[in-house]
C-alpha positions in Angstrom: 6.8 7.9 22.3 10.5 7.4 21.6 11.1 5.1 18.6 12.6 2.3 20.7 9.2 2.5 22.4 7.5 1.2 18.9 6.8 -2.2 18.1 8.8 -4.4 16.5 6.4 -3.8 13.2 6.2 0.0 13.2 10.4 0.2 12.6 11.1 -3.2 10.7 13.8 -2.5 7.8 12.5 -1.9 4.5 13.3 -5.4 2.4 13.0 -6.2 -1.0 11.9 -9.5 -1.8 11.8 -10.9 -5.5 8.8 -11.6 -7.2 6.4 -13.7 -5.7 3.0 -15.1 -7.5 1.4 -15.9 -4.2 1.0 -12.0 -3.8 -1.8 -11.5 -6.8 -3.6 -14.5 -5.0 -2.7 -12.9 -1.3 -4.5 -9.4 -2.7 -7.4 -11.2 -4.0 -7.9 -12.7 0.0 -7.1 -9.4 1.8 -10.2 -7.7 -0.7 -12.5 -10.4 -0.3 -12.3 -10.3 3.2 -12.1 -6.5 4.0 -15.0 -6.4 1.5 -16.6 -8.5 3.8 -15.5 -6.7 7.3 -15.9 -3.1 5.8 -19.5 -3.7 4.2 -21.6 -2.5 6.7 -19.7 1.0 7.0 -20.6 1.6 3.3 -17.8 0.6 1.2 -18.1 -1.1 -2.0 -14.8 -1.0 -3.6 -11.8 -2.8 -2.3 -8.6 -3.0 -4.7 -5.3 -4.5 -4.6 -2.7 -1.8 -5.3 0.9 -1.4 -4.6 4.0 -3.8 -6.1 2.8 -6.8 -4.9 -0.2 -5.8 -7.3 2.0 -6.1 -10.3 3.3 -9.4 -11.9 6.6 -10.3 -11.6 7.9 -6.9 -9.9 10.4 -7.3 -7.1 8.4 -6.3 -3.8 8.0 -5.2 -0.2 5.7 -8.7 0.8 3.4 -6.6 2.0 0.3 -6.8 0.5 -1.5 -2.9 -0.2 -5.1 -2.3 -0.2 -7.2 0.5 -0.8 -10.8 1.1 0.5 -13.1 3.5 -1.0 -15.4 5.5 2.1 -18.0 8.2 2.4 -16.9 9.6 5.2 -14.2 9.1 7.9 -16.9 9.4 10.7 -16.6 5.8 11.6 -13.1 5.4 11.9 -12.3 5.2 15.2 -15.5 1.8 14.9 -13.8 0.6 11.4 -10.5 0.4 13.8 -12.3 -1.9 16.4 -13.2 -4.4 14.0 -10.1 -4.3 12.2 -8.3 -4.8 15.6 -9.3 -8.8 16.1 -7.6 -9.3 13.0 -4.4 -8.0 13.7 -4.8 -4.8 11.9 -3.6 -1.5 14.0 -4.7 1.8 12.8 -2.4 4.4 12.4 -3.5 7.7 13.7 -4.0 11.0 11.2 -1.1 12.7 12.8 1.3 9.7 13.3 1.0 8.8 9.6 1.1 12.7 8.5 -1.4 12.1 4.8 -4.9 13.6 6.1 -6.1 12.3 3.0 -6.0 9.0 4.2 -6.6 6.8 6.7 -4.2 4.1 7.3 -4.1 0.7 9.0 -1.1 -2.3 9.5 -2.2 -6.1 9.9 0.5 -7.5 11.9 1.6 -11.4 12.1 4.8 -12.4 13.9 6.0 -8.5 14.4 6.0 -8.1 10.7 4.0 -6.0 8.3 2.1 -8.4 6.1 -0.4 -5.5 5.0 -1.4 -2.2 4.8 -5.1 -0.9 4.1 -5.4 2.7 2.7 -9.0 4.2 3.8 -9.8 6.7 1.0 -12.5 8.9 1.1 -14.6 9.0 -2.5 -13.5 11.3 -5.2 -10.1 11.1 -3.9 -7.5 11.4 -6.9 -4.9 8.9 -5.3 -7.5 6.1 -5.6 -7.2 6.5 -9.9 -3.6 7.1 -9.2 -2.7 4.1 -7.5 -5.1 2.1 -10.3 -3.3 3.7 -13.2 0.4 3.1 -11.7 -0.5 -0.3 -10.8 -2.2 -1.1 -14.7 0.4 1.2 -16.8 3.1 -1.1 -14.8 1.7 -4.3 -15.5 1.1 -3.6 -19.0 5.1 -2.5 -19.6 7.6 -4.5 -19.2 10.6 -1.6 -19.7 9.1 0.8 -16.9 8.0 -2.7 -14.9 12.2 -3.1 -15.0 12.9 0.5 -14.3 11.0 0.4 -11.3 12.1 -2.6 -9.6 15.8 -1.2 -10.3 14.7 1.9 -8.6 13.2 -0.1 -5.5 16.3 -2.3 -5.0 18.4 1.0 -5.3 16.5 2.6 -2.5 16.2 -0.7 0.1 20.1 -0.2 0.2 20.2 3.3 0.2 17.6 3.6 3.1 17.1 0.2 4.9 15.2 1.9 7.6 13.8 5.0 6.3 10.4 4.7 5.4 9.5 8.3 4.6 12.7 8.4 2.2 12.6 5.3 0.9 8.8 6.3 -0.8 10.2 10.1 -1.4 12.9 8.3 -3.6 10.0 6.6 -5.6 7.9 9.7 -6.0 9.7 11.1 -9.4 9.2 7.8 -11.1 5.6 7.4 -10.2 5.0 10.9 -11.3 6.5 10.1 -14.6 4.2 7.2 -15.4 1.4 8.8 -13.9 1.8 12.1 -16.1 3.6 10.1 -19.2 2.4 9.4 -22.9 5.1 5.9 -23.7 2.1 4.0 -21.6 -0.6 5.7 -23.3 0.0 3.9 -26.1 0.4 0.3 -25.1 
């Protein structure tokens, strides 16, 4: 499938919007009600995670979720619930992380959220929770970071895959640094 082939969604320009409080609250909807919809196939943990996650940090408005799963098994049923909601799984070798599984919820061809299936024991789920809480809890590498983001939406207004690669070093940093260990 040729790119011009894709929905409107799946090649939208990467835009960075300035803080928004409506996003905390927005997360807070989008895990009640995936708790809800994702019960039955054995998750129990839900979390907002991603920029809109973190106060006053400029922002994608898309609103990331992660899911924590036993077992990928019941994808392919997760993705026909998901579907009457707008959501629109991804497949493994479309989105390219095998340690995932991903989905889009789509309203008015635009990218309102993503939900990141992770199986249990997977390091990126206390990755994501540690980025999002050492981010919140500094103001300095909060600042840094939405610097970096603005930098990158003009550099690479529609490349996705760059646009994260261009984030990975900073990430790292926090991830692996000691100046938010001792806040």
């Amino acid at each position: 499938m040729k790119n011009s082939d894709w929905p409107k969604w799946a090649v939208e320009s990467i835009e960075v919007a300035p803080p928004n409080p409506e996003w905390i609250d927005a997360g807070r909807a989008e895990v009640k009600e995936l708790m809800q919809r994702l019960g039955p196939f054995g998750v129990k943990e839900v979390e907002h995670v991603g920029s809109t996650s973190i106060r006053d940090l400029p922002a994608k408005p898309i609103i990331d979720v992660m899911a924590k799963i036993s077992s990928f098994d019941e994808v392919d049923e997760i993705a026909g619930k998901l579907a009457g909601d707008q959501w629109h799984y991804v497949p493994v070798e479309l989105d390219n992380r095998p340690w995932r599984r991903f989905f889009i919820k789509v309203e008015g061809d635009k990218r309102v959220a993503h939900l990141h299936l992770l199986l249990e024991g997977e390091s990126r789920w206390e990755q994501q929770r540690t980025f999002r809480d050492r981010l919140n809890g500094d103001s300095s590498l909060k600042e840094e970071y939405a610097e970096l983001k603005k930098r990158l939406a003009i550099q690479f207004p529609d490349d996705r895959e760059a646009y994260s690669d261009g984030k990975a070093a900073f990430i790292q940093r926090v991830l692996d640094g000691s100046e938010a260990e001792d806040s």
